[in-house]
C-alpha positions as CSV (number, residue, x, y, z in Angstrom):
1,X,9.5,14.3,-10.2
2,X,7.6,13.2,-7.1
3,X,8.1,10.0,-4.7
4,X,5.5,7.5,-3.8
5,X,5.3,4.7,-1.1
6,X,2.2,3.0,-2.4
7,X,0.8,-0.6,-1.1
8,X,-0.7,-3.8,-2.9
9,X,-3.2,-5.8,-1.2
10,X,-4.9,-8.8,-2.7
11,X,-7.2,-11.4,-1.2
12,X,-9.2,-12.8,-3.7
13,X,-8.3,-15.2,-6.9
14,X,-4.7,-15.4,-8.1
15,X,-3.1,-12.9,-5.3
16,X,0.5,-13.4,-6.8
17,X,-0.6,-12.7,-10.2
18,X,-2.9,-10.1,-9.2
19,X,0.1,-8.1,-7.2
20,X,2.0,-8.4,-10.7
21,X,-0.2,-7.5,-12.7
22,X,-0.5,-4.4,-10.7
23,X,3.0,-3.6,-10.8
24,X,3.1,-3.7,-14.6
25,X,-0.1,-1.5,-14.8
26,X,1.6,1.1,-12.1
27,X,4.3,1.3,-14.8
28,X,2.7,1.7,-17.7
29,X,0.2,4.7,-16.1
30,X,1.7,5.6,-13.2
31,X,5.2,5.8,-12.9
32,X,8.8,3.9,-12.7
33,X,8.9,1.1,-9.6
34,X,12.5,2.0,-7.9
35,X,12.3,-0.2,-5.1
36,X,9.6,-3.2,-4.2
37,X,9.7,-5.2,-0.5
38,X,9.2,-8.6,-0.4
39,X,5.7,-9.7,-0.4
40,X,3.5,-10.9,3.1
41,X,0.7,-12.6,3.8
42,X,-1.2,-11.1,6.7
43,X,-4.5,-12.2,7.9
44,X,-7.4,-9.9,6.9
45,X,-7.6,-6.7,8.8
46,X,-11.1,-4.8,9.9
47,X,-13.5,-7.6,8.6
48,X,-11.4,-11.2,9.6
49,X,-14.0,-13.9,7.9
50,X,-12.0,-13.4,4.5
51,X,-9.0,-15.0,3.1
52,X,-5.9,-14.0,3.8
53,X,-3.7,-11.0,2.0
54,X,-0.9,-10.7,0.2
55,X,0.7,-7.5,0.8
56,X,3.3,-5.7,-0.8
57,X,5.2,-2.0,-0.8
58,X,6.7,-0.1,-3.7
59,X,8.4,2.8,-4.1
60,X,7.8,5.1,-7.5
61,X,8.7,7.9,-9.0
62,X,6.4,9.7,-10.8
63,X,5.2,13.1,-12.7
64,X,1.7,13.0,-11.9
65,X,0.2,15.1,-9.1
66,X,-1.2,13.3,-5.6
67,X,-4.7,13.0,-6.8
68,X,-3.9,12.1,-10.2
69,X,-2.0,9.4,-8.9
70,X,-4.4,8.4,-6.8
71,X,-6.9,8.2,-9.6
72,X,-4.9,6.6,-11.7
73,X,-4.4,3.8,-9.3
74,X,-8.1,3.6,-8.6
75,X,-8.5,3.4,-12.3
76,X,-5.8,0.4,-12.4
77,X,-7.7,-1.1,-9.5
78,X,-11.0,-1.4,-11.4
79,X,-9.0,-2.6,-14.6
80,X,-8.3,-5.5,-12.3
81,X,-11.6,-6.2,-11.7
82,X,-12.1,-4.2,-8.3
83,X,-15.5,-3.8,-7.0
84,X,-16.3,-2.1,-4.1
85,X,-19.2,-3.5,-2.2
86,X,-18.5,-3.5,1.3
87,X,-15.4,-1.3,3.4
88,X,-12.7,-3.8,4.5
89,X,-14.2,-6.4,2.1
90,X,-12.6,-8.7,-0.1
91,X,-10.7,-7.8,-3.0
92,X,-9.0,-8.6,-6.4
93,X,-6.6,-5.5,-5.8
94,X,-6.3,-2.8,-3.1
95,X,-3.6,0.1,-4.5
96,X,-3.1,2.9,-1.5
97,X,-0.6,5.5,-1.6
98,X,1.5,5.6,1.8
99,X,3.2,8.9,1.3
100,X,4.1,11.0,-1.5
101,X,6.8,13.2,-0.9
102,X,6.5,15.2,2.1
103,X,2.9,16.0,1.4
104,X,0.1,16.1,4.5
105,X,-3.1,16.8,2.7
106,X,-6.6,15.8,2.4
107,X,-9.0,15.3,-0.4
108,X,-12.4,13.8,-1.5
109,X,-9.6,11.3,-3.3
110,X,-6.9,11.0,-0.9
111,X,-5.2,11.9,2.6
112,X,-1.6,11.9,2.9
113,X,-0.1,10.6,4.3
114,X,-2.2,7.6,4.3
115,X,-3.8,7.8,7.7
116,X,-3.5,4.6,9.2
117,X,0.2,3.8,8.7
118,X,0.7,3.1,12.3
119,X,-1.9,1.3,12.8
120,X,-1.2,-1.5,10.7
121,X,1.5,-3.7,11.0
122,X,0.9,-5.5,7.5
123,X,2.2,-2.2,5.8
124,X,4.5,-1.2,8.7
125,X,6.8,-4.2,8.0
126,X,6.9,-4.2,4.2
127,X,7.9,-0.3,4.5
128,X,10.6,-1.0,7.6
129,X,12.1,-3.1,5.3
130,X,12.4,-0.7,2.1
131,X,12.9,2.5,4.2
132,X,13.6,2.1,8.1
133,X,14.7,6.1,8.5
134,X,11.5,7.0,6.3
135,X,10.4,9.7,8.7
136,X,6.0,10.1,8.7
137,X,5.9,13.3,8.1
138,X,3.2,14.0,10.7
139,X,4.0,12.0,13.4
140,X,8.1,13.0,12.9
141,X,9.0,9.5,13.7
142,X,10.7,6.6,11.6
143,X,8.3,3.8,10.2
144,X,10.7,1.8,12.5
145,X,9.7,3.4,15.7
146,X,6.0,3.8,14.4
147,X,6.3,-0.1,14.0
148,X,8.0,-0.6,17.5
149,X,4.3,1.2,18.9
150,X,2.3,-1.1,16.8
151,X,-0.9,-2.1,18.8
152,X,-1.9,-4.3,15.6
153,X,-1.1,-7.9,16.4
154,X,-1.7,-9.9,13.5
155,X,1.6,-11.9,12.2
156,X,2.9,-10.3,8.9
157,X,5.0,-13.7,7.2
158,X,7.3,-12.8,4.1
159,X,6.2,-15.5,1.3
160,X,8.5,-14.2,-0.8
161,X,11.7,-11.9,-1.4
């Protein structure tokens, strides 16, 4: 049984709705949701003439490999209406594993762990709050510490617990 830190973004329609139905679809396909933060709303990051996000972590366990994880959440994303058209553009959902396990790899589906944890506070403060001793496993730091260095300014407002 593995362990999976993986982030919910949505900026487009029904962002609460969107952020559950996720959750439900994660279940059903890709594992069993121990832990969820509270959910933010952070300004767009990368490309800022959009709406703002919602953004929320989970924790999972689950028996599927990284990539198949990975494309399982893909294939979740585009059940949910997901079409990519531009990089940092809007979105119905955005699923992206933060870590799974202890595992630093990369892939044509995914690198792990995901590699701009620091740089964002937006998933920095959703994962301080379900794991502050979670040590990165390349960086050998706490996502607490990692959040203390945080360049990224943008606020990161809980909407709801």
């Amino acid at each position: 049984m593995h362990k999976a830190y993986i982030l919910l973004g949505s900026n487009r329609g029904r962002r609460k709705d969107y952020l559950k139905k996720a959750k439900r679809l994660v279940q059903t396909y890709a594992g069993t949701i121990l832990k969820e933060s509270s959910i933010y709303e952070t300004a767009a990051w990368g490309k800022t003439d959009q709406k703002a996000f919602l953004n929320q972590v989970i924790v999972i366990t689950t028996d599927l490999a990284a990539e198949k994880l990975m494309q399982s959440l893909l294939d979740i994303e585009q059940q949910l209406g997901r079409i990519r058209t531009e990089k940092f553009g809007p979105r119905t959902i955005d699923l992206d594993i933060l870590f799974f396990d202890e595992l630093v790899m990369k892939s044509k589906l995914v690198t792990l762990p995901h590699p701009a944890i620091q740089d964002r506070r937006f998933v920095l403060v959703p994962l301080t709050e379900l794991s502050p001793r979670k040590i990165h496993p390349v960086y050998k730091q706490t996502v607490t510490a990692l959040l203390k260095k945080c360049t990224d300014t943008l606020a990161v407002i809980p909407i709801e617990p």
